[in-house]
C-alpha positions in Angstrom: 101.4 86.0 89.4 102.2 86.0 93.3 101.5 82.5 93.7 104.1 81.6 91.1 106.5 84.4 91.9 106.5 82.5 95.4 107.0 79.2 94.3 109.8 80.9 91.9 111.3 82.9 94.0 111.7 85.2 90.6 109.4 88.4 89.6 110.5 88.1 85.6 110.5 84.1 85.8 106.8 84.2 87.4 105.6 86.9 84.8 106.8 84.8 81.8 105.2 81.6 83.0 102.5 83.4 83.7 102.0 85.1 80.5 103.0 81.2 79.3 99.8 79.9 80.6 97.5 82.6 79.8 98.8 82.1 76.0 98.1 78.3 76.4 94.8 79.2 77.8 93.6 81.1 74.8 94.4 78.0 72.8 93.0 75.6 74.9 89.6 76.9 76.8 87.8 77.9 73.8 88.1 74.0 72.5 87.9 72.3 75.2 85.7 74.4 78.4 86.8 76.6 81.0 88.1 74.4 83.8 85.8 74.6 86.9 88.8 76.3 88.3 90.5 78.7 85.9 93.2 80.3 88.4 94.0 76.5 90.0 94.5 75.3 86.2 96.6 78.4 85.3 99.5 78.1 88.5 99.2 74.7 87.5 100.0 75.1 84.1 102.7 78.1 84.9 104.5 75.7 87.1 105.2 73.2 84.5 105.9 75.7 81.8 108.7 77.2 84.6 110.0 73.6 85.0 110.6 73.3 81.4 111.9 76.8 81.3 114.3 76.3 83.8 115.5 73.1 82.2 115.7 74.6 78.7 117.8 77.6 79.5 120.1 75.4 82.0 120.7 77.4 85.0 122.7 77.0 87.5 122.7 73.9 89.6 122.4 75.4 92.6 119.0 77.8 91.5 117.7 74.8 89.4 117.7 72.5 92.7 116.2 75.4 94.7 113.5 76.2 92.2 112.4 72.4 91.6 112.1 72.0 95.4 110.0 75.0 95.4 107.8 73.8 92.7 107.3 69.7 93.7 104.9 71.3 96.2 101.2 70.8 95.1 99.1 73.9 94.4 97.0 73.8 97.9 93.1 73.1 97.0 91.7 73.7 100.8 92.5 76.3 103.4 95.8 76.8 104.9 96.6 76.0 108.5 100.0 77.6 108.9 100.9 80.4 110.9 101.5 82.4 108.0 98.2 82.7 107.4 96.3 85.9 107.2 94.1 86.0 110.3 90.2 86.4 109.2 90.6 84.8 105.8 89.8 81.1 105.1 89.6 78.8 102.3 91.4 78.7 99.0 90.8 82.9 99.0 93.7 82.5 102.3 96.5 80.8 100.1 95.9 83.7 97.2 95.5 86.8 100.0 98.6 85.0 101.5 100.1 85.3 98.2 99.2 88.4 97.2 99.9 90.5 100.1 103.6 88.6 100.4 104.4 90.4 96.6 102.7 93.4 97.3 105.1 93.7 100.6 108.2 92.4 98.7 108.1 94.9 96.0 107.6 97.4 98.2 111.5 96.7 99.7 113.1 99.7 101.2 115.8 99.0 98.7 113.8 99.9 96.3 113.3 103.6 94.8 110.3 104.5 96.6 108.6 106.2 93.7 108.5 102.7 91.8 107.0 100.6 94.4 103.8 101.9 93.7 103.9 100.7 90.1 105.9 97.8 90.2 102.8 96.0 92.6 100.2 97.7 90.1 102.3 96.2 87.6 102.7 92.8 88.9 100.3 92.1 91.2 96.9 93.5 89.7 98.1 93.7 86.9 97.7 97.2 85.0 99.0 98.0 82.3 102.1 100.5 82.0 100.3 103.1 80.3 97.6 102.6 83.5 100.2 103.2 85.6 101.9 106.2 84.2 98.4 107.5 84.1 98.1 107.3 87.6 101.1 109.0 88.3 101.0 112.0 86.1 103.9 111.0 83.7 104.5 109.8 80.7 104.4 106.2 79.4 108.3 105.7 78.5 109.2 107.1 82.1 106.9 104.5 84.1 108.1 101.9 81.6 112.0 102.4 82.5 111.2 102.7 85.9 109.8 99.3 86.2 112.6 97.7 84.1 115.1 99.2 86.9 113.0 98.0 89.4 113.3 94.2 88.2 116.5 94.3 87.4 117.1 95.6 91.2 114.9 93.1 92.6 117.1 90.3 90.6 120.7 91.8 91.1 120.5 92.6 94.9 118.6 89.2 95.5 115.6 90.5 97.2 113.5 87.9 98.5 109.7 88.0 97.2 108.0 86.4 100.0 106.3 87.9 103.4 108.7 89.7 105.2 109.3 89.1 109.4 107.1 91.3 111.5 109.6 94.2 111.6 109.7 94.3 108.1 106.4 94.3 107.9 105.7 97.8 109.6 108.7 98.8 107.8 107.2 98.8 104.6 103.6 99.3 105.6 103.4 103.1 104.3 103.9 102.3 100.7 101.9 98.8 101.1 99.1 101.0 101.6 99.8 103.5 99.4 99.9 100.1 96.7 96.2 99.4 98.2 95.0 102.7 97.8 96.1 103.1 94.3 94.5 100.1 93.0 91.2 101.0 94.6 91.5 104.6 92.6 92.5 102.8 89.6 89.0 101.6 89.9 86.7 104.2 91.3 88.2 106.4 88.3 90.0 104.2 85.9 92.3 106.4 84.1 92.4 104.2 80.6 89.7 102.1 79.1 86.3 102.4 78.5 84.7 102.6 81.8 84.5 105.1 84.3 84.2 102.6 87.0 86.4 99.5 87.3 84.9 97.5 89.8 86.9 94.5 90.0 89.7 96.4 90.8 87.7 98.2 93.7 86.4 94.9 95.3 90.0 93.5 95.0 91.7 96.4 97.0 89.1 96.3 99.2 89.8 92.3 99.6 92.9 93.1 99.9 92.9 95.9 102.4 90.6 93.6 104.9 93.8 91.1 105.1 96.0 94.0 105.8 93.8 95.0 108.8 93.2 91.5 110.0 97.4 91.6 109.8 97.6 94.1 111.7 94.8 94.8 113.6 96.2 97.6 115.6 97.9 99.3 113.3 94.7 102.8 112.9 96.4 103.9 109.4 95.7 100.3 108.0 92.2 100.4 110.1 91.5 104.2 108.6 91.8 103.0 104.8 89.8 100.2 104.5 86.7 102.8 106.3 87.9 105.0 103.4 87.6 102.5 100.8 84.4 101.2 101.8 83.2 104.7 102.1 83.5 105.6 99.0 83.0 102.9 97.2 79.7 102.5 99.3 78.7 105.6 96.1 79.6 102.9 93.1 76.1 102.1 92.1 74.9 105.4 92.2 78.1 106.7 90.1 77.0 105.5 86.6 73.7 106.1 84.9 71.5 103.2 83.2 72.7 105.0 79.9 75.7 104.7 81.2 76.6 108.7 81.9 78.1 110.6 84.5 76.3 111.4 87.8 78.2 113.8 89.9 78.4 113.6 93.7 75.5 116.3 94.3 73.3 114.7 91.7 73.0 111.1 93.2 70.5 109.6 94.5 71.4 108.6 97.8 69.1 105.5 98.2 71.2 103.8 95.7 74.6 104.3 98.2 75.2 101.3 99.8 74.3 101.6 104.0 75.8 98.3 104.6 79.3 99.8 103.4 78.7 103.0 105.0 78.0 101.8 108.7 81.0 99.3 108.2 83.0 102.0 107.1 82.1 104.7 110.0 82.3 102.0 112.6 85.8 101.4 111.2 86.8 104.7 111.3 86.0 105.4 115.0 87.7 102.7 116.0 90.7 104.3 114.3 90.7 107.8 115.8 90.5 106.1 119.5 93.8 105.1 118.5 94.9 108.8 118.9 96.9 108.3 116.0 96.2 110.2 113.4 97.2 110.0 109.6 96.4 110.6 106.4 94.4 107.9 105.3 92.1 108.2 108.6 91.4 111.8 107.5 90.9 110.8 104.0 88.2 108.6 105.6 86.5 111.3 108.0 85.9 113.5 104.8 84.3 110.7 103.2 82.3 110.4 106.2 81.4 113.6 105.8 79.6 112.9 102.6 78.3 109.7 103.9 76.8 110.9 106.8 75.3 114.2 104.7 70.9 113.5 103.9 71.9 115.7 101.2 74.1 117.5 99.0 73.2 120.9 100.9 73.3 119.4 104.1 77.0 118.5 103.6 79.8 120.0 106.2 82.0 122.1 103.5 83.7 123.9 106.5 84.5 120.6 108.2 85.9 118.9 105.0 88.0 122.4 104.3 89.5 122.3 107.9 89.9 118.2 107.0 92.1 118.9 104.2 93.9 121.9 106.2 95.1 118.9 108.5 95.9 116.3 105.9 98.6 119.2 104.1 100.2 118.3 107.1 100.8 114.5 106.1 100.6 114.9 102.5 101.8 118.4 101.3 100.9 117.9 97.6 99.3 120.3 94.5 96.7 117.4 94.4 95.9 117.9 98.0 95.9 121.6 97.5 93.7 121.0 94.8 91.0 119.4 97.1 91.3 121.7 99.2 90.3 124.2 97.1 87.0 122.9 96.2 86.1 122.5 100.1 87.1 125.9 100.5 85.3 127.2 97.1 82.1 125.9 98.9 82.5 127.7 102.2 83.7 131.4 101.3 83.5 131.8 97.5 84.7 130.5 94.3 87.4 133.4 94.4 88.7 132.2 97.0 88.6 128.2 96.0 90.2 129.7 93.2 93.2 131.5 94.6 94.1 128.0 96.5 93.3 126.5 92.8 95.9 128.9 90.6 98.9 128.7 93.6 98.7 124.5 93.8 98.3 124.8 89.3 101.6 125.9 89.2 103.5 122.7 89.6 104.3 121.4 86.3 102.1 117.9 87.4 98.7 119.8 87.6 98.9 120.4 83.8 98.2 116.4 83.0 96.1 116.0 85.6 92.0 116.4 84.3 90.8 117.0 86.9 92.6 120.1 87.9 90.8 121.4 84.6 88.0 120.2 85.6 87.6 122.1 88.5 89.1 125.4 87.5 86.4 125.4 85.1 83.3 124.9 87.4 85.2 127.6 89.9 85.7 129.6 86.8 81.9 129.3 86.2 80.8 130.2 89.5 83.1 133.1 89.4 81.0 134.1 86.3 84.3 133.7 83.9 82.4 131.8 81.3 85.0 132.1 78.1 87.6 131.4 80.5 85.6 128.3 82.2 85.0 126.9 79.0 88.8 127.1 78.4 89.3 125.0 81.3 87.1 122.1 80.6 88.8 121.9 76.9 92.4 121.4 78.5 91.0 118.6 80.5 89.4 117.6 76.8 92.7 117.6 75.6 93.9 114.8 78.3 93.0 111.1 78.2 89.5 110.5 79.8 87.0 107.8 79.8 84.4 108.3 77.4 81.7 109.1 80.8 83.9 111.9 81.6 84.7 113.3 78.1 80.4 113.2 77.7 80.1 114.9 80.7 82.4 117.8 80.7 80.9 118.4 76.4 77.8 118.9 78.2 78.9 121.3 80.8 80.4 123.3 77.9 77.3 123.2 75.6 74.7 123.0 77.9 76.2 125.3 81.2 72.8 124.7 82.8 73.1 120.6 82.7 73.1 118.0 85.4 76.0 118.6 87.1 75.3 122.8 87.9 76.2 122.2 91.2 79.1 124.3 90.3 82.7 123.2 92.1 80.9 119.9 94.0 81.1 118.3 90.6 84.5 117.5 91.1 84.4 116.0 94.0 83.3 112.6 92.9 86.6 112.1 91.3 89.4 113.4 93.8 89.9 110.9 95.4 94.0 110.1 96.0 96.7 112.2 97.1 99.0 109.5 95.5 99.5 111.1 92.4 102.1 113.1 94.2 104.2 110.6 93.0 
């Protein structure tokens, strides 16, 4: 999709020859092979089918002439030896990072509404669905789905160009290109449709993705401080899921099965961002999952540092869903009342209500505070709300069986706030 919205030039021309060669593909790989390089065949394909688009529906000379010049160049096979490309990545992989990051930058044009950006790259670029989308953002399906309609129909009317901006462009937009990054990355660690919990694909490509940016921009700490965060926390995906394929909370994992390698990468990373000496959110994101990282054990773990963590990033990110974490971290240092008064104060934003895991956590506060009926309340709201069959298992057991895996009380939640994007 960003290779061909590139050689397009046009984000509803490249989607259609996209979906053009994917419908040809269906038709064709099953009776003859998979090619020994699907996503070579597939731009390849997509480019003719926009050739014969373009010809069919007779544009205008002057866009026809433009867009065949931009499409006679071959798809490159080997690594790319321009200037444009991304420092640190080689190969074929360079060309596609190029590619990738150049859409993700474009759609997130200050021209556009900045509550759309987000969705439009999810949209377009790693391609989630709508209702994934909307799911990420707390609102419904119809409302995500005009959103993105406005968006490309912005994008086409004002003539916004879909390739890497200049350098001051580049910083310009860099706040929501990350925000892009880190949304895809939570999309994964806690897919909000589907049938797993974990979508790791979509981890390992923000995390891809997020190594370009900070070989990019190498001295940019914010860009530095999210790819320690991702690879903090994603350093915890094997130990996640069960070989049954159930639930294991944060306080319940075995912590042989995190991945050091991830861990040391991501705590190096994350001091060389604070020498910066500026700060942000995504560097204390990544200091509180160092926290957890850097814990021998669930006890062991520095609740009052994480709470005073979250005190700073309200600062940055003044949201319920930051609130929300907060809460927890204080829950574990002076009390559940107390982790419940922060709780009750961010619930009342009309957001918090289609969010599980503000359920979720009431109810294990609720159970601490020893407010079982009420508790038990809690965790059936967040029943009520779409959730991956690992999560709906989980929280039937915490109602059925209060004494279950997962007693750690308020901790439980932890494992799945994660992103203060859903402010949106």
């Amino acid at each position: 999709m960003a290779t061909l919205t590139r050689l397009l030039g046009d984000l509803e021309a490249g989607e259609d020859a996209v979906q053009d060669a994917c419908a040809l593909a269906l038709t064709v790989w099953p009776r003859e092979g998979t090619p020994a390089n699907p996503k070579a065949w597939l731009i390849g394909v997509a480019r003719h089918k926009a050739v014969d688009r373009i010809r069919r529906e007779r544009l205008r000379a002057g866009k026809e002439a433009e867009a065949m010049r931009g499409l006679g160049r071959e798809i490159p096979a080997g690594p790319r030896t321009s200037a444009a490309t991304v420092p640190g990545v080689t190969g074929p992989a360079s060309a596609l990072a190029e590619d990738q990051l150049g859409l993700i930058f474009a759609c997130c044009h200050p021209a556009l509404d900045p509550a759309v950006r987000v969705g439009l790259t999810l949209r377009c670029v790693c391609g989630l669905s709508t209702a994934d989308i909307a799911a990420a953002f707390l609102v419904p399906e119809p409302t995500m789905a005009q959103r993105l309609v406005r968006a490309k129909r912005k994008i086409r009317q004002a003539g916004i160009s879909l390739r890497m901006p200049e350098p001051p462009g580049l910083t310009e937009r860099l706040d929501a290109v990350l925000r892009v990054v880190y949304l895809v990355f939570t999309q994964g660690h806690r897919a909000a449709a589907g049938p797993a919990l974990v979508r790791g694909e979509l981890c390992d490509q923000a995390i891809a993705l997020s190594r370009a940016l900070a070989a990019l921009l190498p001295d940019q700490p914010e860009v530095t401080g999210l790819l320690a965060l991702l690879l903090l926390t994603d350093a915890r995906r094997g130990a996640r899921i069960g070989a049954d394929g159930t639930l294991i909370v944060l306080p319940d994992q075995d912590r042989e099965r995190w991945d050091r390698n991830k861990i040391d990468d991501g705590e190096r990373l994350l001091e060389t961002a604070l020498r910066a000496r500026r700060p942000g959110p995504y560097q204390l994101h990544a200091a509180i999952a160092a926290c957890h990282s850097c814990a021998p054990t669930a006890a062991a773990t520095d609740w009052r540092q994480i709470a005073a963590l979250y005190g700073q990033l309200i600062r940055y990110e003044p949201s319920p869903v930051t609130e929300a974490n907060r809460a927890v971290a204080v829950a574990m240092t002076e009390g559940a009342a107390a982790g419940l008064a922060i709780l009750d104060a961010a619930g009342t934003h009309p957001q918090m209500a289609r969010w599980p895991q503000f359920h979720i956590a009431r109810a294990e506060l609720l159970r601490r505070a020893g407010h079982e009926a009420e508790a038990v309340e809690a965790f059936r709201a967040a029943l009520r709300l779409d959730l991956p069959p690992a999560e709906r298992t989980f929280i039937e057991a915490r109602i059925t069986q209060p004494g279950a895996p997962g007693q750690h009380g308020s901790t439980a939640c932890q494992d799945w706030i994660v992103t203060p994007s859903c402010q949106y």
